[in-house]
C-alpha positions in Angstrom: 26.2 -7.0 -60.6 26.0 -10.9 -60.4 28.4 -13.0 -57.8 30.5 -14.3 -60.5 31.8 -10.6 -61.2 32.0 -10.1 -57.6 34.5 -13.2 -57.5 36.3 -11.3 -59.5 36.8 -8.0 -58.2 37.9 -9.7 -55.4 40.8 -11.4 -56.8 42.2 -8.3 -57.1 42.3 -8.7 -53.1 44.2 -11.8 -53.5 46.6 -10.7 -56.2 47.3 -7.4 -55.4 47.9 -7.4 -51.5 49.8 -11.5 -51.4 53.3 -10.8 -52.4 54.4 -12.0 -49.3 53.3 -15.2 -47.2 53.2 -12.9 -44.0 50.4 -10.6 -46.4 48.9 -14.1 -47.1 48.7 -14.9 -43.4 47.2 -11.4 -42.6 44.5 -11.9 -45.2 43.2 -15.5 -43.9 43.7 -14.2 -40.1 41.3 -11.2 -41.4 39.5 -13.1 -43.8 38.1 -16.2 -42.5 36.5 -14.8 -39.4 34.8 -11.8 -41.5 33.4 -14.6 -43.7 32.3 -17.0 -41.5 30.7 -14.3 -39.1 28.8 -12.5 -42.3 28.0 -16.1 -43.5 25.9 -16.5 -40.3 24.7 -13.3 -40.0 23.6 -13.1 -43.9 20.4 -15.4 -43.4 19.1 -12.7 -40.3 19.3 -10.6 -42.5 18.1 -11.9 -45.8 14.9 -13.2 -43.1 14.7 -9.1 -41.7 15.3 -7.5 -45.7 13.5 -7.6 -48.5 15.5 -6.5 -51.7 17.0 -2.7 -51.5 17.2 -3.2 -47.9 19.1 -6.5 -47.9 21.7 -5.2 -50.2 22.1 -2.0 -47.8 22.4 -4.2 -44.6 24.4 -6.4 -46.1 27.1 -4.0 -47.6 27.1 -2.2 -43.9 27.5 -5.4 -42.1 30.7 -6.2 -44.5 32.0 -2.9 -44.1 31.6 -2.9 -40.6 33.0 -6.7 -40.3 36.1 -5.6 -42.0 36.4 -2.4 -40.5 36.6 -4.4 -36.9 39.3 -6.6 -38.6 41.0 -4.0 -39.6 40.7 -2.3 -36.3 41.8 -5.5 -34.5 44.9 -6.3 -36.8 45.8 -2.9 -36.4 45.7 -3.0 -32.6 47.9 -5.9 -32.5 50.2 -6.1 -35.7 50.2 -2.6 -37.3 53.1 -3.2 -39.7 51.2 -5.9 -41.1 48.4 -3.5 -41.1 50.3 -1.3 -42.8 51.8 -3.6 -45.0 48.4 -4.9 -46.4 47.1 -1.1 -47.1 43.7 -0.7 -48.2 43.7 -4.0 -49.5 42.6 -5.6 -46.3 39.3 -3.4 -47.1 38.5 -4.9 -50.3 37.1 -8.1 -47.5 34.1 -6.3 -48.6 33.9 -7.8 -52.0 34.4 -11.4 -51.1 31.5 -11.1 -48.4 29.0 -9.2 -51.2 30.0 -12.1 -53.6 28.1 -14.3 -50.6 25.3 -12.0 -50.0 24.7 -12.5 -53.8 24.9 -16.1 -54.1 22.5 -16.6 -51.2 25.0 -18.9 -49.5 23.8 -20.3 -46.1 25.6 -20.5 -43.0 28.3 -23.1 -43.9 28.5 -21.3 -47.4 30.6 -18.4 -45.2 33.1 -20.5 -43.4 33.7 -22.9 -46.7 34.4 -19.7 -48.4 36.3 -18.5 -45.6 38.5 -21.6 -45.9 38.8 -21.1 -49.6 40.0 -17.5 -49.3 42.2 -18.5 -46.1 43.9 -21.2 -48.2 44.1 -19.1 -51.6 45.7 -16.3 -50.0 47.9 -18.4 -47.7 49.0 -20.8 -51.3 49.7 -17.5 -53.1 51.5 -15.5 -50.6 54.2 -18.9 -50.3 54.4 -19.5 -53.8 54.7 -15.5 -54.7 57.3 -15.6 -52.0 59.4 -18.1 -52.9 59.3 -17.5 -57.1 59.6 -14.3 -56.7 61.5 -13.2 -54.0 63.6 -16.2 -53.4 62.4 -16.5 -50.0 60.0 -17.3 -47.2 59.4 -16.2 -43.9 60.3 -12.9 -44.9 58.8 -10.1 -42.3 57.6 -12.4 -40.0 58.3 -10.1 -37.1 55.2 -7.8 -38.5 53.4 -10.4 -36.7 55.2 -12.4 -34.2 57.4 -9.7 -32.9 61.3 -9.1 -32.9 61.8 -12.4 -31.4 61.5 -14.1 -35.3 63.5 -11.3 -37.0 65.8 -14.0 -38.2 64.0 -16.2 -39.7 63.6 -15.6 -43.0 64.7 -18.9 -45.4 66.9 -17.7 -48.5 66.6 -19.5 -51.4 69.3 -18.1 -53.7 70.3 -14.8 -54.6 67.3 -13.5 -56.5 63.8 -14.6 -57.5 61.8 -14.2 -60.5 60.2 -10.8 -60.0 58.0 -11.6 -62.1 55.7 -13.4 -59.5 56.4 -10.4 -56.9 54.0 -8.4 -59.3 50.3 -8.7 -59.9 50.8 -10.0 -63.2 52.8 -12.8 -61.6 49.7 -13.5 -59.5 47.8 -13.7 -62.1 49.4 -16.7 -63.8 50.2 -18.2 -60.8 46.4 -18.4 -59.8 45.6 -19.6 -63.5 47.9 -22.6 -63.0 46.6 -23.3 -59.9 43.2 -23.3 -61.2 44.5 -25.4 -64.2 46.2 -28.2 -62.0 43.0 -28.3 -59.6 40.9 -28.8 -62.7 43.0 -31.6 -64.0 43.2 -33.2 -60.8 39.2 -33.0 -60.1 38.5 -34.0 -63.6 40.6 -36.9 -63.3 38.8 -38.0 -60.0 35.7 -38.0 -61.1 36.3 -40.0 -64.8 38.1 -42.6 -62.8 
């Protein structure tokens, strides 16, 4: 399996677990320290491994990255953690995609910002289409204090983009507009 198809398994990461912006914020507050901690740790262990061995220790230190994340959101927001599931397990895919594109370092925080701000875009836009709404569940996080604040839209969304599908076209145009605008960047 090459990184390319591991991209892809884990957008299903990104589009199953993001119908919410409070998901979206648990994902980058999980994701982008188990990335940028396996980034580092990937070139100790690609120096230590040779091939059978490397894939091994990487998949263990991913599971055992996310497994501490999980433990650690669970400890402090568990209906969050609750809320994202076995989703928040599928961290695992996103940090294999790494081990296979023999990223360095800085490869595993840029990717960490890159999942941090894909999940956190999704979860507000899915949100807001779909539900009509944002801030919704905030106390999962932040306690009772916030219960209130949710921000109501209208009377309804497009359910639609509360679904996977919904995801799905909403990453596509997203990936659409960034193209346009970095194509048109770099022709000017």
């Amino acid at each position: 399996m090459n990184a390319r198809q591991l991209g892809l398994m884990g957008l299903a990461l990104l589009t199953g677990a993001t119908d919410l912006l409070i998901k979206g914020l648990g994902l980058a507050l999980a994701g982008l320290p188990v990335l940028a901690v396996f980034g580092l740790l990937l070139p100790l262990l690609r120096r230590h491994l040779q091939d059978t061995g490397y894939w091994f220790g990487a998949m263990l230190l991913a599971a055992l990255l996310t497994s501490l994340a999980s433990l650690l959101l669970q400890a402090g927001a568990f209906e969050l953690h609750r809320a994202l599931g076995p989703y928040l397990y599928l961290l695992v895919l996103p940090c294999l995609q790494l081990a296979a594109m023999d990223s360095t370092a800085a490869g595993g925080l840029r990717a960490g910002l890159v999942f941090t701000l894909l999940a956190l875009l999704l979860g507000t836009l899915r949100e807001a289409l779909g539900h009509a709404s944002l801030f919704a569940h905030f106390d999962w996080l932040l306690g009772p204090v916030v219960l209130g604040w949710r921000l109501q839209f209208g009377a309804d969304g497009i359910p639609l983009f509360a679904l996977a599908p919904g995801a799905f076209i909403l990453l596509g145009t997203l990936m659409a507009l960034w193209r346009q605008l970095t194509t048109k960047t770099a022709d000017s």
